[in-house]
PAKESE-741253 format. One record per residue: x, y, z of N, C-alpha, C in turn; residue number from 0; chain. Coordinates in pm, 1 decimal, m for minus. Layout:
# residues N
(site (X,Y,Z),(X,Y,Z),(X,Y,Z),NUM,'A')
...
//
This chain:
# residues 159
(site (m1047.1,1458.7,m931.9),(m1082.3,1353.7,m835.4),(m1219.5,1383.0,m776.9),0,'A')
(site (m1266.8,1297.3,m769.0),(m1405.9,1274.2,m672.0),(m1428.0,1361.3,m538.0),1,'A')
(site (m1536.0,1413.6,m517.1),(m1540.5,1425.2,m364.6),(m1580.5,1312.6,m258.1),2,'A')
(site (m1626.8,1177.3,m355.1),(m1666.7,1059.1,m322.6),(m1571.3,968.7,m220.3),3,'A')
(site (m1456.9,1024.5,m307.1),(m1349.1,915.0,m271.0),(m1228.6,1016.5,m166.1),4,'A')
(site (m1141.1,947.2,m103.1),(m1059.1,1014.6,0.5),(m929.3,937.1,m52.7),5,'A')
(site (m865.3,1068.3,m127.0),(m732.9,1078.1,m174.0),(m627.0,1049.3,m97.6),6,'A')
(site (m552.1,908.6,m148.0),(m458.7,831.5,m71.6),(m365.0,781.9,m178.1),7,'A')
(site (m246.2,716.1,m103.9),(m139.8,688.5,m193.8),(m160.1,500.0,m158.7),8,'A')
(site (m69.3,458.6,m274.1),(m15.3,339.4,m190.4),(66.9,272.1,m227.7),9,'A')
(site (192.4,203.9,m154.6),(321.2,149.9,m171.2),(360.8,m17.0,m211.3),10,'A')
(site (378.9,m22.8,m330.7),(460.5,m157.0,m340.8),(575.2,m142.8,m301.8),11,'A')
(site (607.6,m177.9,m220.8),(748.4,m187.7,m148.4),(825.4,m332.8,m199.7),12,'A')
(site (961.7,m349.9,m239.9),(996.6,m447.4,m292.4),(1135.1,m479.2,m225.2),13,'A')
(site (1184.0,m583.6,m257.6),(1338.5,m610.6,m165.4),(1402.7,m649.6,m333.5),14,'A')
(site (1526.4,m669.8,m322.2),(1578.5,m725.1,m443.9),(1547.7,m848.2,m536.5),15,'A')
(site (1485.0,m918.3,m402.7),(1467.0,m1021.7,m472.1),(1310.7,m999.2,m583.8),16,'A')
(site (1270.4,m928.6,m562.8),(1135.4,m875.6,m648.9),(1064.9,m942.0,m520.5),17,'A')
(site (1045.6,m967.2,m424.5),(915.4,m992.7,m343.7),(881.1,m874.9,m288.6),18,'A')
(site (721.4,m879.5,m244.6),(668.6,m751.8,m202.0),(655.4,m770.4,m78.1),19,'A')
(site (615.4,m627.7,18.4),(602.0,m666.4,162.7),(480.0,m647.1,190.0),20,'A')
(site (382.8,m719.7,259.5),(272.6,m708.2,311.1),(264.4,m708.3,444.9),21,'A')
(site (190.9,m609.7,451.7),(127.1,m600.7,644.7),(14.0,m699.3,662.9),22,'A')
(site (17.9,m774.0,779.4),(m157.1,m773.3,839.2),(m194.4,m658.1,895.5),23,'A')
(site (m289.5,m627.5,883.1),(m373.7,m542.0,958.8),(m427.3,m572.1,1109.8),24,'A')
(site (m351.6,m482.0,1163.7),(m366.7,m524.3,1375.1),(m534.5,m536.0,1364.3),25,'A')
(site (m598.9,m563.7,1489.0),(m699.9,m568.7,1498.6),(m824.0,m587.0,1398.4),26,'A')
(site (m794.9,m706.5,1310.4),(m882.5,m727.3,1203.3),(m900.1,m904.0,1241.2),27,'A')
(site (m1031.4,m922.1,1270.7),(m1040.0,m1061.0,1286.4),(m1014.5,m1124.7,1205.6),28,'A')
(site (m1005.4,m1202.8,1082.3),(m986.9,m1216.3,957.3),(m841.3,m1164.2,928.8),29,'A')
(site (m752.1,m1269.6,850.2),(m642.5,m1213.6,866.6),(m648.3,m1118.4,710.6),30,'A')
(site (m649.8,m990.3,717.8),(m624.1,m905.1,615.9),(m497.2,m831.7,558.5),31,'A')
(site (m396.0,m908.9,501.7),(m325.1,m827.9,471.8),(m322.6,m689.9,332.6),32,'A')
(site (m203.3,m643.7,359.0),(m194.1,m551.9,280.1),(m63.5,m494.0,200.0),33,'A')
(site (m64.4,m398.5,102.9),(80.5,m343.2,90.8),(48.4,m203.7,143.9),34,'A')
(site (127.8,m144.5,197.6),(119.0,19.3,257.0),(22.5,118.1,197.2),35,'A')
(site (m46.8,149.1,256.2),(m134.6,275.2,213.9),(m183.2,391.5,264.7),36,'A')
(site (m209.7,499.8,301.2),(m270.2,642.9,324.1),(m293.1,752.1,265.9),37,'A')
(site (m354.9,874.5,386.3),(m405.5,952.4,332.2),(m300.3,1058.4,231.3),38,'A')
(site (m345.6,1124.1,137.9),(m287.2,1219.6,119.6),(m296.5,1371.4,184.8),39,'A')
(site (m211.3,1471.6,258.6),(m187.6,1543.9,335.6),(m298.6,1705.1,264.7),40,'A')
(site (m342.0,1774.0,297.8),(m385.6,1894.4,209.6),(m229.2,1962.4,171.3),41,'A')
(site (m239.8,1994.7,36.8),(m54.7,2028.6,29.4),(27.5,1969.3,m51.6),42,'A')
(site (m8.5,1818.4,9.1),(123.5,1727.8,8.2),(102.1,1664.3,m153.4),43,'A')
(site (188.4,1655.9,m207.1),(245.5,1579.1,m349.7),(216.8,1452.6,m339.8),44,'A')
(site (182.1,1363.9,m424.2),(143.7,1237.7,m370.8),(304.6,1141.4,m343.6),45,'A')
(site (401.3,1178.8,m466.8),(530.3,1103.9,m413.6),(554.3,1123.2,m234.8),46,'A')
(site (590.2,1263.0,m191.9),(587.2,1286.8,m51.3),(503.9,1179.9,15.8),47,'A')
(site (366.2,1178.5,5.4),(293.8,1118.3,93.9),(280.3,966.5,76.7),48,'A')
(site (384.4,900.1,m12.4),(432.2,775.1,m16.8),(509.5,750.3,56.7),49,'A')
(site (630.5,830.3,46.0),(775.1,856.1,119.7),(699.6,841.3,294.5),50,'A')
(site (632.0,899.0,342.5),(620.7,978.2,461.2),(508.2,834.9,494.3),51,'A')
(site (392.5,780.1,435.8),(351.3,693.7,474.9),(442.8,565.9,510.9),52,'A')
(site (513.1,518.1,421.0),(614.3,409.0,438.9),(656.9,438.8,564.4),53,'A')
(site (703.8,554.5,591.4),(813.9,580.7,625.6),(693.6,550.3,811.4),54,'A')
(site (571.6,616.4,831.9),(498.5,599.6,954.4),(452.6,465.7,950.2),55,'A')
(site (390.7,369.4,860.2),(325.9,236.1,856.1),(427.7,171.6,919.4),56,'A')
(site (539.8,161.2,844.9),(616.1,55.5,879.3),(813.2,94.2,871.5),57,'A')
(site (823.2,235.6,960.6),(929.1,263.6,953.1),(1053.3,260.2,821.9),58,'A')
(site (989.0,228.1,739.2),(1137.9,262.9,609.5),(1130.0,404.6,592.2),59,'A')
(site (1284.5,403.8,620.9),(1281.9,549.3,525.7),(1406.3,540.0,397.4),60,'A')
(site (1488.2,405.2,409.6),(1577.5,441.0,275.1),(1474.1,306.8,179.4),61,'A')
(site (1432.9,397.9,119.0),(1354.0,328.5,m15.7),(1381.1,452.5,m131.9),62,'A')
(site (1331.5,359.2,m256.4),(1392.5,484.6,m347.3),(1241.1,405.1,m459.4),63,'A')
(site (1186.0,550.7,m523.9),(1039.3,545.0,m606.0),(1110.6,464.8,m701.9),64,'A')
(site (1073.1,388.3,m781.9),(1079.7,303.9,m909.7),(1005.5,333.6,m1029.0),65,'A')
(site (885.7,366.1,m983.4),(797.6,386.6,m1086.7),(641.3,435.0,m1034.9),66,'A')
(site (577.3,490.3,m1087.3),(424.9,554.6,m1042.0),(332.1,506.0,m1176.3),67,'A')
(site (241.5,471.7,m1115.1),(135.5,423.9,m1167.6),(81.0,540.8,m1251.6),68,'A')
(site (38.1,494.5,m1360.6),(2.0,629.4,m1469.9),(m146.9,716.8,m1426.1),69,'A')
(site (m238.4,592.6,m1360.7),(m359.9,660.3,m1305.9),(m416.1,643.6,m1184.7),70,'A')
(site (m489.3,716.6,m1119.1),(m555.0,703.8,m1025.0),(m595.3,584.2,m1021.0),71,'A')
(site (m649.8,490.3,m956.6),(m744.6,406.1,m929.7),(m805.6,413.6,m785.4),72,'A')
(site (m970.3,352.0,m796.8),(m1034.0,327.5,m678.9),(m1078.2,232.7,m673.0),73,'A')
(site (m1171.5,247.8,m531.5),(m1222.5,106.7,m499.3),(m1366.9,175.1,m413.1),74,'A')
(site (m1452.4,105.1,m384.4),(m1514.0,151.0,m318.0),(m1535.3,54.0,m187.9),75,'A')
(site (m1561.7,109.8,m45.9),(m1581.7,25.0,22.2),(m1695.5,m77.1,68.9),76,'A')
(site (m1708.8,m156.6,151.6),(m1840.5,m252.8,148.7),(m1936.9,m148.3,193.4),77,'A')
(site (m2059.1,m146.3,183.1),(m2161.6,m9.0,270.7),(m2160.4,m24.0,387.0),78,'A')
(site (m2104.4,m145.7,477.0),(m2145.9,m153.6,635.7),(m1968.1,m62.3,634.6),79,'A')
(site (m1875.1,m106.2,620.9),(m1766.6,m29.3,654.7),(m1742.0,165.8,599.5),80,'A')
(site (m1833.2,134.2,465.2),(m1825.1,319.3,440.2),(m1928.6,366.4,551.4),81,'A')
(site (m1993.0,345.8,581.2),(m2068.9,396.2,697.6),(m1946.5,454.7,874.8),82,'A')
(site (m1900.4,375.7,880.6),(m1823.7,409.4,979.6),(m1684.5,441.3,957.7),83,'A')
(site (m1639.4,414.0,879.8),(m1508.4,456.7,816.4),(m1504.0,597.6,776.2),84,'A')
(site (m1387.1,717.4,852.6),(m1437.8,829.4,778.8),(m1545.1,895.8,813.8),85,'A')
(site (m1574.7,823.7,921.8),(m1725.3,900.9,946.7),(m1852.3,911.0,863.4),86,'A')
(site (m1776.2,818.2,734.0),(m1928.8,814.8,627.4),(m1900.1,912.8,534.4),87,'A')
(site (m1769.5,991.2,532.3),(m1810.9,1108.5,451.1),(m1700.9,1052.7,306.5),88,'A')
(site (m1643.9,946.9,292.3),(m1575.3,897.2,165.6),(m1706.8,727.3,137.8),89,'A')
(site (m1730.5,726.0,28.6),(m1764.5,587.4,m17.9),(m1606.0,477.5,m73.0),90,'A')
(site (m1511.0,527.8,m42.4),(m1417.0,443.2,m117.8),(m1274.6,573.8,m95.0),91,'A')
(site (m1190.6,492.8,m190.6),(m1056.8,570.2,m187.0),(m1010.0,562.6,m306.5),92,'A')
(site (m943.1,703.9,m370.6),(m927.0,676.5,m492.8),(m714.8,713.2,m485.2),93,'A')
(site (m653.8,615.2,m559.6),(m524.7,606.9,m493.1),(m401.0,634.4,m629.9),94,'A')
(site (m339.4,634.9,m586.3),(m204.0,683.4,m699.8),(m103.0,610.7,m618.2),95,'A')
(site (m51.5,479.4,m688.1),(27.5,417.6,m648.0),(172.6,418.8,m696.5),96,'A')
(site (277.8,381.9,m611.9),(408.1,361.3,m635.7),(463.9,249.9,m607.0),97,'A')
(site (579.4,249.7,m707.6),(659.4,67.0,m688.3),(780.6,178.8,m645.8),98,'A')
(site (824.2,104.5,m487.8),(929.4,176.5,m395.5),(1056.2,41.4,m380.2),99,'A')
(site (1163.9,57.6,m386.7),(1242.5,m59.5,m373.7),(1336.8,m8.9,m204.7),100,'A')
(site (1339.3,m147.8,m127.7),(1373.3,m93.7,m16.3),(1513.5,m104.9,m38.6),101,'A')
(site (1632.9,11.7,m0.5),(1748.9,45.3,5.4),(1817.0,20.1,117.7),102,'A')
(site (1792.8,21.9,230.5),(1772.1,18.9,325.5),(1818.9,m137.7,409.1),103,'A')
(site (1839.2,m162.3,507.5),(1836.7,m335.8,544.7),(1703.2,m356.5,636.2),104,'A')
(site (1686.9,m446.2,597.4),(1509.6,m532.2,589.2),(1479.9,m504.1,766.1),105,'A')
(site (1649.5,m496.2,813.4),(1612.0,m440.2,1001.7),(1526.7,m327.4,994.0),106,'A')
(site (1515.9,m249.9,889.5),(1470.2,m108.5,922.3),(1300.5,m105.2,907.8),107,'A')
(site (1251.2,m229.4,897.9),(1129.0,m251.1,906.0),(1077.4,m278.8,1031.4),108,'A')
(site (968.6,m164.5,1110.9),(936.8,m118.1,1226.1),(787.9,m126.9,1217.5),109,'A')
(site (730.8,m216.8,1280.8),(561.7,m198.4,1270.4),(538.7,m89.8,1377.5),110,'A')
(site (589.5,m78.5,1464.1),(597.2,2.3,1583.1),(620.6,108.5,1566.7),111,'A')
(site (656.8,200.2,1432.8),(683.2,339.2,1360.6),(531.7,393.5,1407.5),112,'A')
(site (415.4,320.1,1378.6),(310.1,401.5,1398.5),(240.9,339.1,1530.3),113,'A')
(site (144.2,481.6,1577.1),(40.0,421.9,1735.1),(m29.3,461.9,1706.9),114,'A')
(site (m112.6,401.9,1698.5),(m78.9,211.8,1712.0),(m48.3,224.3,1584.3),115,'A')
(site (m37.8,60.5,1595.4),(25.5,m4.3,1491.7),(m85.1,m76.0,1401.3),116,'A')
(site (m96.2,12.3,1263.9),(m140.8,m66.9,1135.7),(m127.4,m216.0,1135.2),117,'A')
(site (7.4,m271.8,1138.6),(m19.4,m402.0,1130.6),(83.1,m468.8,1234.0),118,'A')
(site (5.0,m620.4,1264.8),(97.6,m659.9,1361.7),(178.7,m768.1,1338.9),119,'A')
(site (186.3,m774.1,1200.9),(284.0,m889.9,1131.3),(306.6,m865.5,987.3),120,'A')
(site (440.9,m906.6,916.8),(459.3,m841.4,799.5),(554.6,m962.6,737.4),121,'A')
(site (565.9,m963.4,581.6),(648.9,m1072.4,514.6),(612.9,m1058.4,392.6),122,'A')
(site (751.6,m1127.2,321.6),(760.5,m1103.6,192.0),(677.2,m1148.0,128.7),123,'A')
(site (600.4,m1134.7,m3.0),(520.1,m1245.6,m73.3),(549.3,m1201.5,m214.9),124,'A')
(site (509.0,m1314.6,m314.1),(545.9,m1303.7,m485.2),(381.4,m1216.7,m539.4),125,'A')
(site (415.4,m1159.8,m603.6),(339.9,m1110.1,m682.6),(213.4,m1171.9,m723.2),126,'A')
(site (216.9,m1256.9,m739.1),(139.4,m1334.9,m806.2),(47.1,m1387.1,m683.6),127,'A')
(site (95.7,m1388.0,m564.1),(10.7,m1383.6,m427.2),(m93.2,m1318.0,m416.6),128,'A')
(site (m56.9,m1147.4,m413.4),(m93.5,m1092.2,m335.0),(m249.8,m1048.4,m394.6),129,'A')
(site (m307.8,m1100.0,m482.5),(m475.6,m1065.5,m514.4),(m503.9,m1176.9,m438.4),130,'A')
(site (m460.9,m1302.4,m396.6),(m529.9,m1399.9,m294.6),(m535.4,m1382.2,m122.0),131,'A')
(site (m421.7,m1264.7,m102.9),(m383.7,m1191.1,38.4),(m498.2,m1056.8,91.4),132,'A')
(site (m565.5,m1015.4,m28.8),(m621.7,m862.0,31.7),(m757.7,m949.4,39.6),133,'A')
(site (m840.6,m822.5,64.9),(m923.6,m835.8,97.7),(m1078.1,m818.7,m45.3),134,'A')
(site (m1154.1,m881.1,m85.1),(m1221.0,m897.3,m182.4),(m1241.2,m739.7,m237.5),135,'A')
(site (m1231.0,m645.3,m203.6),(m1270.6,m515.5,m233.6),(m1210.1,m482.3,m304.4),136,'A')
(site (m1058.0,m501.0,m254.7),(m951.1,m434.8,m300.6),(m852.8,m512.6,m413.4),137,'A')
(site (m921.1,m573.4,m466.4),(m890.8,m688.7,m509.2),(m854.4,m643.5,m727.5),138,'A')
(site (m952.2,m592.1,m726.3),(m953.1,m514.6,m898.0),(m822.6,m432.5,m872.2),139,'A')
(site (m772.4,m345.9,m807.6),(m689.4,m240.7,m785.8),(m541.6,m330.8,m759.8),140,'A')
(site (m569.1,m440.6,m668.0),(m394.4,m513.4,m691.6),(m404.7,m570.1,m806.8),141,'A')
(site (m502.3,m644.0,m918.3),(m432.3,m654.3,m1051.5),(m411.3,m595.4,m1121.9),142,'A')
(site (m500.2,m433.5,m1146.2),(m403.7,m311.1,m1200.5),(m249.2,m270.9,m1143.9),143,'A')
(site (m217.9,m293.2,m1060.0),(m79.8,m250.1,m964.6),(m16.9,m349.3,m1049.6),144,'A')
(site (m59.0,m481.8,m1020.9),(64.2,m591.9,m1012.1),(73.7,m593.1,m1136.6),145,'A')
(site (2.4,m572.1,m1217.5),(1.3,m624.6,m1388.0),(111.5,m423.0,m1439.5),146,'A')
(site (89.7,m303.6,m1416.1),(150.0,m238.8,m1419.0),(275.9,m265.5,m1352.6),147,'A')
(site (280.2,m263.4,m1297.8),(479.1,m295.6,m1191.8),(539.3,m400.6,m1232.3),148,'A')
(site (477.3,m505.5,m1237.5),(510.2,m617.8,m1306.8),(625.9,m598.7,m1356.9),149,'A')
(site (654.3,m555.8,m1502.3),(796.0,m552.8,m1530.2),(916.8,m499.2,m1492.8),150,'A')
(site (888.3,m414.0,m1411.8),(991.7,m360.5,m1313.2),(1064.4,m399.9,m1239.3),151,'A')
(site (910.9,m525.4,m1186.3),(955.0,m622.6,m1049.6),(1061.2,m721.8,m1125.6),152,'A')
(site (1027.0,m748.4,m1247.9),(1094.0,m906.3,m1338.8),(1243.3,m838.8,m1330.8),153,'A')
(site (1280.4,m701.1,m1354.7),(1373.8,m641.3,m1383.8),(1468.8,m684.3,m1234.6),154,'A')
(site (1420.8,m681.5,m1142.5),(1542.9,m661.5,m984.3),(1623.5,m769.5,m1008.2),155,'A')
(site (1746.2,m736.3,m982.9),(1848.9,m850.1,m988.9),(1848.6,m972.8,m954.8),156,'A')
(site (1765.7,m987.9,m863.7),(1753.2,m1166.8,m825.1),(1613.3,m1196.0,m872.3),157,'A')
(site (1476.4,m1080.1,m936.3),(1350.7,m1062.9,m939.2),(1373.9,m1196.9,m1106.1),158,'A')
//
């Protein structure tokens, strides 16, 4: 991995029906949503730091991994936001993603798990959404996700 980039995970979280969950992002003028993402820990395994992000973003903790993305991917950020993001010291994030299915009942979704709070509104959306939901950057990296998970998602019992 890069010293460029700042090693993070990130979560497709799914319900049975194959829809995914997206956050908005609190304090973003522009409504930006997202699917779960962070840092990885010095240490930490990247499955762990899926588990443990979900588990702070948005309170799940009964989810169960489905599947991991075979490669890294990145993104880099716009230059006015790598500048202050990080302090300037990542140009981007390079990520190892997972398709997580929630086990759990949909109550156990807590924006209020983290302080503050990542996002201040959350809901299901289809797959096929969510490159029109993020944000232009991040945009190459959800059709590697969605086009990888993809059949997994077709697989859920009501998916």
């Amino acid at each position: 991995m890069s010293g460029d980039y700042r090693p993070c995970v990130g979560v497709m979280l799914v319900n049975l029906k194959g829809q995914v969950f997206v956050g908005r992002r609190a304090g973003i003028a522009d409504a930006a949503w997202q699917m779960p993402q962070g840092g990885i820990d010095k240490g930490e395994a990247p499955p762990a730091a899926a588990r443990r992000e979900l588990r702070e973003e948005v309170g799940v903790v009964h989810a169960s991994i489905l599947a991991e993305h075979p490669e890294w991917l990145s993104y880099d950020l716009p230059p006015r936001l790598a500048r202050r993001t990080w302090r300037g010291r990542f140009k981007g994030q390079i990520q190892k993603w997972f398709l997580m299915r929630l086990e759990g009942p949909e109550s156990e979704i807590d924006l209020r798990a983290h302080r503050p709070p990542e996002f201040d509104a959350w809901r299901w959306a289809e797959l096929d959404e969510l490159e029109s939901l993020i944000v232009p950057f991040k945009r190459d990296v959800y059709r590697l996700v969605v086009a990888e998970f993809r059949p997994q998602v077709r697989q859920m019992p009501d998916g």
